[in-house]
N, C-alpha and C positions, 0 to 999 in steps of 0.2 A: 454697809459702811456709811457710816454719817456726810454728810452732805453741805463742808465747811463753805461752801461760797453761796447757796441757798441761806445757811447761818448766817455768814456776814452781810447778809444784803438785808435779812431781815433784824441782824444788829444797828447796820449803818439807817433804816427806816424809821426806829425806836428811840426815843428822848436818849441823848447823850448821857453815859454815868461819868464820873460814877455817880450812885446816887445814895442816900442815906435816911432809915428809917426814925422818925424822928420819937418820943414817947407819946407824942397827942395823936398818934396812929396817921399820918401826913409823911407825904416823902420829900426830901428837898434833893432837890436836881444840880446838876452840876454848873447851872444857868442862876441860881440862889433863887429859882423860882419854888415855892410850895406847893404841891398840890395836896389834895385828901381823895382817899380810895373810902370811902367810908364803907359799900358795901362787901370789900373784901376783908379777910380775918387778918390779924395783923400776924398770924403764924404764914400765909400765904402773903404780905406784903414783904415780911422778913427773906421768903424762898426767893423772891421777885428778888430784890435784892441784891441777895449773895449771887444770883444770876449771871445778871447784868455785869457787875462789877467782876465775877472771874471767868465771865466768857471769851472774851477775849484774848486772855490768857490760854484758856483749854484749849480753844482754836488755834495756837501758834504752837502748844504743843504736838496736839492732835498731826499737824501740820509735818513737824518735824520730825516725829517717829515715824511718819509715812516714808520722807525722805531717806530716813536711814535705813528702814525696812527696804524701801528699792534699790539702795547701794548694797546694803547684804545678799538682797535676792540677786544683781548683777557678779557680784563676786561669787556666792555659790554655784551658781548656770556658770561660770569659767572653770571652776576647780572641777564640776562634773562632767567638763570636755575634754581636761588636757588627757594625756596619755604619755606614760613613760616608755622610751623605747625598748624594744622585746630584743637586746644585747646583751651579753654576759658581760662583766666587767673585765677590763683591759685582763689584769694580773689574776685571771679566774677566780677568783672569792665569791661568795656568797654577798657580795653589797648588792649586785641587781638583781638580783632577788627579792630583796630585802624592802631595797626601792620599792619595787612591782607592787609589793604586798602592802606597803606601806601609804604606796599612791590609788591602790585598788578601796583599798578602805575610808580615804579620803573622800574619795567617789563614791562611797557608799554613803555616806555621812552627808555629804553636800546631798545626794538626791532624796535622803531621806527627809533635807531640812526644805526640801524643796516638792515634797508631796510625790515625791516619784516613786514607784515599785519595782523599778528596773533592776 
């Protein structure tokens, strides 16, 4: 797993972007400073670039799928502990039955989404 605040620390280290590749192969920063990479190709100052400017962005993403992946993982691990009670229905029918089966397989589903073999 990627390592977002190693990232952000070596974002927040790194000349502020955004920044922009200009055609004299020179990047202008977001300070209106110019610099020139002269020894690098202007296909790797272009990579540099698109970088900088959507790193930050990937990282907030990155961030937020983690989030919801943990909220999914918390509500799977609940659905693979409940248990429906082992009663027959008041008016004898087949509904707790039905239940049973229906919550046995929920359980199935949730532990499978959760790497479990049980």
């Amino acid at each position: 797993m990627t390592d977002t605040q190693k990232l952000r620390e070596l974002l927040a280290k790194a000349t502020p972007g955004p920044w922009a590749l200009n055609d004299d192969d020179t990047i202008s920063l977001a300070s209106g400073e110019k610099t020139a990479w002269r020894q690098a190709h202007r296909a790797n100052c272009a990579l540099i670039v698109a970088a900088v400017n959507a790193l930050p962005e990937l990282l907030n993403e990155v961030e937020r799928l983690r989030a919801e992946m943990d909220r999914m993982r918390e509500a799977l691990e609940k659905i693979s502990e409940r248990h429906v009670p082992d009663q027959p229905a008041a008016d004898g029918s087949d509904e707790a039955d039905y239940v049973r089966k229906h919550h046995t397989n929920l359980r199935r589903i949730a532990r499978a989404a959760l790497g479990e073999t049980k």
